[in-house]
C-alpha positions in Angstrom: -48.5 89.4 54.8 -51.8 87.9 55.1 -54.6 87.3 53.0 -56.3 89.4 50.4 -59.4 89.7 48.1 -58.1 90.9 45.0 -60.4 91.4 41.1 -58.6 90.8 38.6 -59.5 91.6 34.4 -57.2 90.4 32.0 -57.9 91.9 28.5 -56.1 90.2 25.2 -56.1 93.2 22.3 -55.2 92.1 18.6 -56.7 88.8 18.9 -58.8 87.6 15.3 -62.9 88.8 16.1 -64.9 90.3 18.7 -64.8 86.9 21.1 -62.1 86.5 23.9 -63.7 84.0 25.3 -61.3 81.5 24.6 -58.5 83.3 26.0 -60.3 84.1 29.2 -61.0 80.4 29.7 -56.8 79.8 29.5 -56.7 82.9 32.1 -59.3 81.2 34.5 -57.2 77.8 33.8 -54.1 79.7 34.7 -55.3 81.3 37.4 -56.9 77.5 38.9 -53.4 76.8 39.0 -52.5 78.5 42.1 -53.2 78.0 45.2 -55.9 80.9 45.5 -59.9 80.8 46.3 -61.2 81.7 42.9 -64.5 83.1 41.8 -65.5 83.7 37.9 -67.7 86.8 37.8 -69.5 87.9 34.2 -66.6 91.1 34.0 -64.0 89.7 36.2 -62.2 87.6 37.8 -62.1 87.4 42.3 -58.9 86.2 44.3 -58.7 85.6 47.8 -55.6 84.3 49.2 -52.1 85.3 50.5 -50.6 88.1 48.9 -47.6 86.9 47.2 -49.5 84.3 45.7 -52.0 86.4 44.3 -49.3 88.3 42.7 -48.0 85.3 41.0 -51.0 84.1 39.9 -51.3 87.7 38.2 -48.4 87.9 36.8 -49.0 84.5 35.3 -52.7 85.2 34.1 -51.3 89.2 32.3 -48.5 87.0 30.4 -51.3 84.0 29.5 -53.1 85.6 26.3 -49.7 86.8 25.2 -48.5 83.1 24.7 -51.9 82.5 22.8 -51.1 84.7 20.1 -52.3 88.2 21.5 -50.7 91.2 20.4 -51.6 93.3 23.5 -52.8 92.8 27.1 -54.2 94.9 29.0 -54.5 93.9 32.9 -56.4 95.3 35.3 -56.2 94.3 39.4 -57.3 95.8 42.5 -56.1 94.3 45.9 -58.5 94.8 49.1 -56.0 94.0 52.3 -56.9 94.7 55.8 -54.6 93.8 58.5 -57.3 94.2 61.6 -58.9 91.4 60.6 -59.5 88.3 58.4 -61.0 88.9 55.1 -62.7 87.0 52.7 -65.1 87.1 49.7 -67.8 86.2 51.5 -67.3 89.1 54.3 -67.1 91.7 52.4 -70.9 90.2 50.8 -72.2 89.3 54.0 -71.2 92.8 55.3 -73.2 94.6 52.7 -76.3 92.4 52.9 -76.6 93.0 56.5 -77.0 96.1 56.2 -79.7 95.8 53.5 -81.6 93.7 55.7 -82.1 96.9 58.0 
Protein backbone atom coordinates (compact mmCIF):
# COMPACT_ATOMS: atom_id res chain seq x y z
CA UNK A 1 0.00 0.00 0.00
CA UNK A 2 1.10 3.47 -0.54
CA UNK A 3 0.85 6.54 1.29
CA UNK A 4 -1.93 8.10 3.19
CA UNK A 5 -3.07 11.34 4.99
CA UNK A 6 -4.65 10.26 8.03
CA UNK A 7 -6.23 12.77 11.44
CA UNK A 8 -5.84 11.39 14.22
CA UNK A 9 -7.54 12.58 18.07
CA UNK A 10 -6.55 10.74 20.86
CA UNK A 11 -8.81 11.55 23.94
CA UNK A 12 -7.51 10.48 27.66
CA UNK A 13 -10.96 10.30 29.99
CA UNK A 14 -10.53 9.93 33.89
CA UNK A 15 -7.45 11.93 34.03
CA UNK A 16 -7.28 14.56 37.42
CA UNK A 17 -8.86 18.26 35.94
CA UNK A 18 -10.10 19.68 32.82
CA UNK A 19 -6.32 19.88 31.10
CA UNK A 20 -5.00 17.01 28.85
CA UNK A 21 -2.51 18.91 27.64
CA UNK A 22 0.12 16.94 29.14
CA UNK A 23 -0.97 13.78 27.86
CA UNK A 24 -1.39 15.13 24.36
CA UNK A 25 2.19 16.30 24.34
CA UNK A 26 3.29 12.37 25.26
CA UNK A 27 0.77 11.43 22.17
CA UNK A 28 2.58 14.06 19.83
CA UNK A 29 6.06 12.63 21.32
CA UNK A 30 4.76 9.13 20.51
CA UNK A 31 3.55 9.78 17.50
CA UNK A 32 7.32 11.76 16.41
CA UNK A 33 8.57 8.46 16.93
CA UNK A 34 7.61 6.97 13.75
CA UNK A 35 8.57 7.42 10.75
CA UNK A 36 5.47 9.64 9.52
CA UNK A 37 5.15 13.46 8.25
CA UNK A 38 3.48 15.00 11.30
CA UNK A 39 1.47 18.12 11.63
CA UNK A 40 -0.03 19.38 15.21
CA UNK A 41 -3.40 21.08 14.42
CA UNK A 42 -5.40 22.99 17.60
CA UNK A 43 -8.17 19.63 17.57
CA UNK A 44 -6.01 17.13 15.97
CA UNK A 45 -3.42 15.47 15.04
CA UNK A 46 -2.28 14.96 10.74
CA UNK A 47 -0.33 11.88 9.44
CA UNK A 48 0.98 11.38 6.09
CA UNK A 49 2.90 8.33 5.38
CA UNK A 50 2.62 4.64 4.43
CA UNK A 51 -0.17 2.94 5.64
CA UNK A 52 1.08 0.32 7.89
CA UNK A 53 3.04 2.70 9.59
CA UNK A 54 0.39 5.05 10.29
CA UNK A 55 -1.41 2.18 11.82
CA UNK A 56 1.35 1.63 14.16
CA UNK A 57 1.91 4.90 15.10
CA UNK A 58 -1.95 4.75 16.06
CA UNK A 59 -2.05 2.04 17.80
CA UNK A 60 0.92 3.31 19.78
CA UNK A 61 -0.45 6.93 20.35
CA UNK A 62 -4.53 5.19 21.56
CA UNK A 63 -2.36 2.97 24.21
CA UNK A 64 0.01 6.23 25.21
CA UNK A 65 -2.44 8.07 27.83
CA UNK A 66 -3.34 4.67 29.13
CA UNK A 67 0.36 4.11 30.42
CA UNK A 68 0.02 7.80 31.90
CA UNK A 69 -2.44 6.90 34.29
CA UNK A 70 -5.79 7.34 32.11
CA UNK A 71 -8.74 5.48 32.94
CA UNK A 72 -10.31 5.65 29.45
CA UNK A 73 -9.22 6.64 25.85
CA UNK A 74 -11.15 7.45 23.36
CA UNK A 75 -9.42 7.47 19.78
CA UNK A 76 -10.57 8.86 16.96
CA UNK A 77 -8.82 8.42 13.15
CA UNK A 78 -9.82 8.95 9.68
CA UNK A 79 -7.54 7.66 6.81
CA UNK A 80 -7.71 9.54 3.25
CA UNK A 81 -6.03 6.91 0.61
CA UNK A 82 -6.07 7.38 -3.08
CA UNK A 83 -4.39 4.91 -5.27
CA UNK A 84 -4.54 7.25 -8.66
CA UNK A 85 -2.22 9.36 -7.42
CA UNK A 86 0.29 10.67 -4.77
CA UNK A 87 -1.21 12.33 -1.88
CA UNK A 88 -0.02 14.60 0.59
CA UNK A 89 -1.02 17.21 3.20
CA UNK A 90 -0.13 19.81 1.18
CA UNK A 91 -2.35 18.55 -2.01
CA UNK A 92 -5.25 18.20 -0.58
CA UNK A 93 -4.64 22.32 0.76
CA UNK A 94 -3.24 23.38 -2.34
CA UNK A 95 -6.31 21.68 -4.12
CA UNK A 96 -8.80 23.65 -2.14
CA UNK A 97 -7.05 27.05 -2.40
CA UNK A 98 -7.00 26.87 -6.06
CA UNK A 99 -10.12 26.85 -6.28
CA UNK A 100 -10.68 29.77 -3.94
CA UNK A 101 -8.50 31.80 -6.06
CA UNK A 102 -11.24 31.49 -8.85
Amino acid sequence: MGKVVAEITVVPIGTNGPSISSYVAEVEKTLRSFNLKIQLTPMSTILEGEFDEVLKAAKAAHNCPFERGALRVSTTLRIDERRDKNLTMEGKVKAVEDKLNV
